[in-house]
N, C-alpha and C positions, 0 to 999 in steps of 0.2 A: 594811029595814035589816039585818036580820039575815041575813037569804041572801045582802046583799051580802057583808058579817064574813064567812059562812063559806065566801064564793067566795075573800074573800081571803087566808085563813087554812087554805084544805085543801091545798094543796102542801106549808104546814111541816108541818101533823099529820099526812099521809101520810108524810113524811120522817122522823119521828119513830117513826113506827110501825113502818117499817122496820129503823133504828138500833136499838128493841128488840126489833126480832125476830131482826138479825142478832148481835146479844148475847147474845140467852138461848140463841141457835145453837151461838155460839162457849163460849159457859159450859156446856153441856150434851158438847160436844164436849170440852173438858178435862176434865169429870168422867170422862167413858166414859177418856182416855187413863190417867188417873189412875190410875182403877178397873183398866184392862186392867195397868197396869206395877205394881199391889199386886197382882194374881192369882198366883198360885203353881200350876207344873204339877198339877193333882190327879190326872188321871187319862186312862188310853189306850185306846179301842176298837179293835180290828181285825179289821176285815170284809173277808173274801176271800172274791170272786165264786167259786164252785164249780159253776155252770151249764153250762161248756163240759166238765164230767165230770171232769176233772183235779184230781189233791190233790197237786202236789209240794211245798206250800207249806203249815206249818200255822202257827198262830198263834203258836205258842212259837219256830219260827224269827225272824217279826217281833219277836216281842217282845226275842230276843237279838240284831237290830241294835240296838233302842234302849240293848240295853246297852255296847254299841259308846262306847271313850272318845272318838271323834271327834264323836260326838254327845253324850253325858253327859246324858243325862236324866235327873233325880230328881224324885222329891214336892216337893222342898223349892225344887227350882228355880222363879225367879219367869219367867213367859210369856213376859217380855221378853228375857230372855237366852234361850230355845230357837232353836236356826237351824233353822225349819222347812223352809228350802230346803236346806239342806244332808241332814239329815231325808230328803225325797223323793230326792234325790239317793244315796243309798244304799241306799233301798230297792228302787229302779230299775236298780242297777246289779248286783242279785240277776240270775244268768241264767233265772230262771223268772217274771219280772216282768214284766209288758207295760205295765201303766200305777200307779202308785200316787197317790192325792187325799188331802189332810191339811185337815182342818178344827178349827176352836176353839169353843167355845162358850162362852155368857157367864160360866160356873163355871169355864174350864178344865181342861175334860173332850176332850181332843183326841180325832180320830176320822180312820183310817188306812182306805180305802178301795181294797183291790188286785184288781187284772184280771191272771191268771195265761196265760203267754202257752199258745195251742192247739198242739200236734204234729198234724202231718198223715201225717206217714212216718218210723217208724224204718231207720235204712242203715248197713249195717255192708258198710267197703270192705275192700277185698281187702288190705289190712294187717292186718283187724280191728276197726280203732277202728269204734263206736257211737257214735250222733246221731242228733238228730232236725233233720227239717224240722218249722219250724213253719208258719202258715195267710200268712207273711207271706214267706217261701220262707229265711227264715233260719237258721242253723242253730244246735241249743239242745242241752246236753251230756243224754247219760245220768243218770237218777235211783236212788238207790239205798234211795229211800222207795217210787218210785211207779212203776210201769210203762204206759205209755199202750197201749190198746189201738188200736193200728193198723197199717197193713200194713209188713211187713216188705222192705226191699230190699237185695237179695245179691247176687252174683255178679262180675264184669267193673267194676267200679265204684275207677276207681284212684284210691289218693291219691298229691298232689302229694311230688316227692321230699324238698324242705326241710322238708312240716309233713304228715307224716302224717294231721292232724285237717282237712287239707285236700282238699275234692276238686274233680275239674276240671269248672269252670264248665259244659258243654255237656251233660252226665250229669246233674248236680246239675238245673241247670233242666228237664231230661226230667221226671227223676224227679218234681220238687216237680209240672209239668202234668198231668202222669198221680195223680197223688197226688191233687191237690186235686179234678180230674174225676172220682174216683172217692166220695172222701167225698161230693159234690153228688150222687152218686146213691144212693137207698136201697138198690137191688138190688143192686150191684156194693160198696157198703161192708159186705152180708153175706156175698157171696161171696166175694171177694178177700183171700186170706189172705197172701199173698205175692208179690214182684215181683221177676223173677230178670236181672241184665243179663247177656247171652249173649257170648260169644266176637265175635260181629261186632256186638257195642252193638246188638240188639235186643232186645227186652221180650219175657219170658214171664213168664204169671199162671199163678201156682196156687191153683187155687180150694180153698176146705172141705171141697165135696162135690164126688164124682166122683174118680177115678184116673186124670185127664189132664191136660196141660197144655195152654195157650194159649197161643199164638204170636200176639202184638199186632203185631211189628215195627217201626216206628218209631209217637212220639207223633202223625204226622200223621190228620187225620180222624178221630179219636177217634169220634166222636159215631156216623157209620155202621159204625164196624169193632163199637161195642159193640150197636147196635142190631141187626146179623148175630146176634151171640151171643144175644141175649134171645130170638130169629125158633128159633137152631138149638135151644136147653136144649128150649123149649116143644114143636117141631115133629120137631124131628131127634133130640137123644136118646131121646125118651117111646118113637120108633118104635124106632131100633137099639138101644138100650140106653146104661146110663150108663157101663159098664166094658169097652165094645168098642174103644174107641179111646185112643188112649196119646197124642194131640196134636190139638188143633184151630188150625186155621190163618186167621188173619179179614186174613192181610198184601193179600189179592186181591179189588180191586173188586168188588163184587154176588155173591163167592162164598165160601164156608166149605172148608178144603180140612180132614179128616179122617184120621190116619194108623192103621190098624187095627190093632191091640196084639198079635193073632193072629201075623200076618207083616209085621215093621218096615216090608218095603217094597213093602207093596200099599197104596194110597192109594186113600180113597173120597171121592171129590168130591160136596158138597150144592152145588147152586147155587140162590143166595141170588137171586130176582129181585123189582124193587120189583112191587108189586100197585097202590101209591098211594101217597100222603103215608105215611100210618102203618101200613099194614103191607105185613108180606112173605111169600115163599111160599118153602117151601125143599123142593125135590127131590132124594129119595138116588139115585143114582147107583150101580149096580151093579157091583162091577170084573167 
């Protein structure tokens, strides 16, 4: 008789059971709303990522957007009146900001979490104006805190007649390919101190070491024109010297052409031939 009762009677007490669970839900829920619209701002972290090497950003800049009256943060301000989206919106729209995250905690203790955007290429065009490209090929102003250490590009690089701070689309995107294929290699991000654009829009590097230049020519084939170079430094300088040639030339498939610094226009051809997949053999060539 009783397991009948309680066949008959477990759908109300399951139903019931639920009704106070979904009450102490909704009660616990207006506590926490309560709780959160009594909190008052107490207090601000801010953490910037400084891994990618970059410091044009330090914490007291952040902290003089909050002083910002369009945001108006105080101590005394309650949580509920802060516009945290408004907040990230201006910390973002800092030009050295790539990403900014706002968090609250149960004390209100907020917490500013920034990703500082990367430079890949400083470019100073043939007006003068300075920029960088960043790792996202955009372009991000000069700093007068911090100086990023990386390659520098000069020369032949015009800017637009209306905006100076402009340059023309088909350069700009060379430069940022070559830019970034360079940072991706260790060897060539210690070499490569400078990228010059020439009178006929092609690329010479000027390395660190050595008193020549390189003649890249256009961004095409990157990958074998710099693997020439790694075959010649190893193979071809150690034998003729580092200070005998005033130019190397990697514009010509399978060969390194060499202008000798002695007399401008005797030319020593290394020809660059593959051996295999991974390496090469390079032969001087006598004039």
């Amino acid at each position: 008789m009783l397991r009948r009762f309680w066949i008959r009677i477990r759908p109300v007490v399951m139903m019931c059971f639920w009704i106070a669970c979904i009450g102490a839900m909704m009660v616990l829920l207006g506590a926490a709303i309560s709780h959160r619209q009594q909190l008052t701002f107490n207090a601000i972290r801010v953490n910037i990522d400084e891994t990618n090497g970059v410091l044009f950003l330090s914490k007291e800049d952040i902290e003089g957007l909050l002083r910002d009256d369009q945001v108006n943060v105080s101590k005394s301000k309650p949580i509920s009146e802060v516009n945290y989206g408004k907040l990230e919106r201006i910390i973002e729209n800092n030009p050295y900001v790539d990403n900014a995250e706002l968090f609250v905690d149960a004390n209100g203790t907020s917490s500013i979490q920034i990703r500082q955007r990367t430079p890949i290429l400083r470019v100073i065009n043939n007006q003068g104006v300075g920029y960088y490209l960043d790792e996202q090929a955009s372009k991000m102003p000069l700093s007068s805190k911090f100086t990023a250490r990386v390659p520098v590009a000069t020369g032949n690089i015009m800017a637009l007649p209306e905006n100076s701070n402009k340059t023309d689309s088909v350069t700009q995107n060379n430069l940022y390919v070559l830019a970034d294929y360079i940072r991706g290699d260790t060897f060539l991000t210690s070499l490569i101190e400078q990228i010059v654009v020439n009178n006929q829009h092609e690329f010479e590097l000027i390395p660190r070491i050595g008193n020549h230049t390189i003649l890249l020519g256009s961004t095409n084939d990157l990958s074998e024109k710099f693997s020439k170079l790694k075959v010649f430094y190893k193979e071809g300088l150690n034998r003729a010297g580092w200070n005998n040639y005033s130019q190397v030339n990697l514009k010509y498939k399978n060969e390194v052409y060499c202008k000798k610094r002695s007399t401008e226009k005797q030319v020593v051809k290394m020809a660059a031939t593959a051996v295999n997949d991974s390496t090469m053999a390079v032969d001087l060539v006598k004039p």
